[in-house]
N, C-alpha and C positions, 0 to 999 in steps of 0.2 A: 506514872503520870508526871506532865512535866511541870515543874517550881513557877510560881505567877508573883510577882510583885505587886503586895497593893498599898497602896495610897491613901492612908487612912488620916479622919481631918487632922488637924494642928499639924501635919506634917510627920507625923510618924508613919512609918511604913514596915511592913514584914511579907517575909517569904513564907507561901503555903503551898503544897501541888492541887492542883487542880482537881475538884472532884471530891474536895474536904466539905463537909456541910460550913455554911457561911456562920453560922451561932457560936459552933466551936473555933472556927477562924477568929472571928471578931474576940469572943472571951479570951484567945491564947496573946492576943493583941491589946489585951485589958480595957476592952470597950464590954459593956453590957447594951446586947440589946432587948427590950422589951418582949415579952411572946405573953400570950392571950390563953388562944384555944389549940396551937400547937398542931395544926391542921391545915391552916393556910386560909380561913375564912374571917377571920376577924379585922386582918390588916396591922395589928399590934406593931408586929416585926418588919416593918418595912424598911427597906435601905434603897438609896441610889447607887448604881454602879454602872459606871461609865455614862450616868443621864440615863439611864434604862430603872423603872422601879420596878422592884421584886421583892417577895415575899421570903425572910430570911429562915424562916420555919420551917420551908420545904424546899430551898432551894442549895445548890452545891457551887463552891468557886467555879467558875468557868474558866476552860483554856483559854488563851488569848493571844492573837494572834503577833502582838505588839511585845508581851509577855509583862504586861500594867494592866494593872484595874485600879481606877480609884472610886474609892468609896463616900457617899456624904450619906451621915445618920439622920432620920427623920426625928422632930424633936413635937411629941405630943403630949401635952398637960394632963390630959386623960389616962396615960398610961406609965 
């Protein structure tokens, strides 16, 4: 798979191939993100990428055609 640069907030960024689950991405990047029910029903783990929201529990970096994704973390007091 091929290397994706992401754009993670405050301006840090790292290299992942495509196709890594986003939870371990994000952890190897030293962001925690939240998970719930680890299922993809509760919304817990939710992230923006590229303005697209998706669920980070079940979903995996995406190729890119540009080879950037930037990232912005949902910030909920609930979780």
């Amino acid at each position: 798979m091929k290397d994706v640069l992401i754009q993670w907030p405050h301006g840090q960024q790292t290299r992942c191939c495509a196709g890594k689950d986003w939870l371990q991405a994000a952890r190897e990047a030293g962001f925690s993100i939240p998970t719930g029910c680890l299922g993809g029903s509760c919304g817990a783990c939710e992230i923006d990428v590229n303005g697209k929201t998706i669920r980070a529990c079940i979903a995996t970096v995406p190729a890119s055609k540009s080879g950037e994704l930037t990232v912005e973390l949902a910030t909920d007091p609930y979780w």
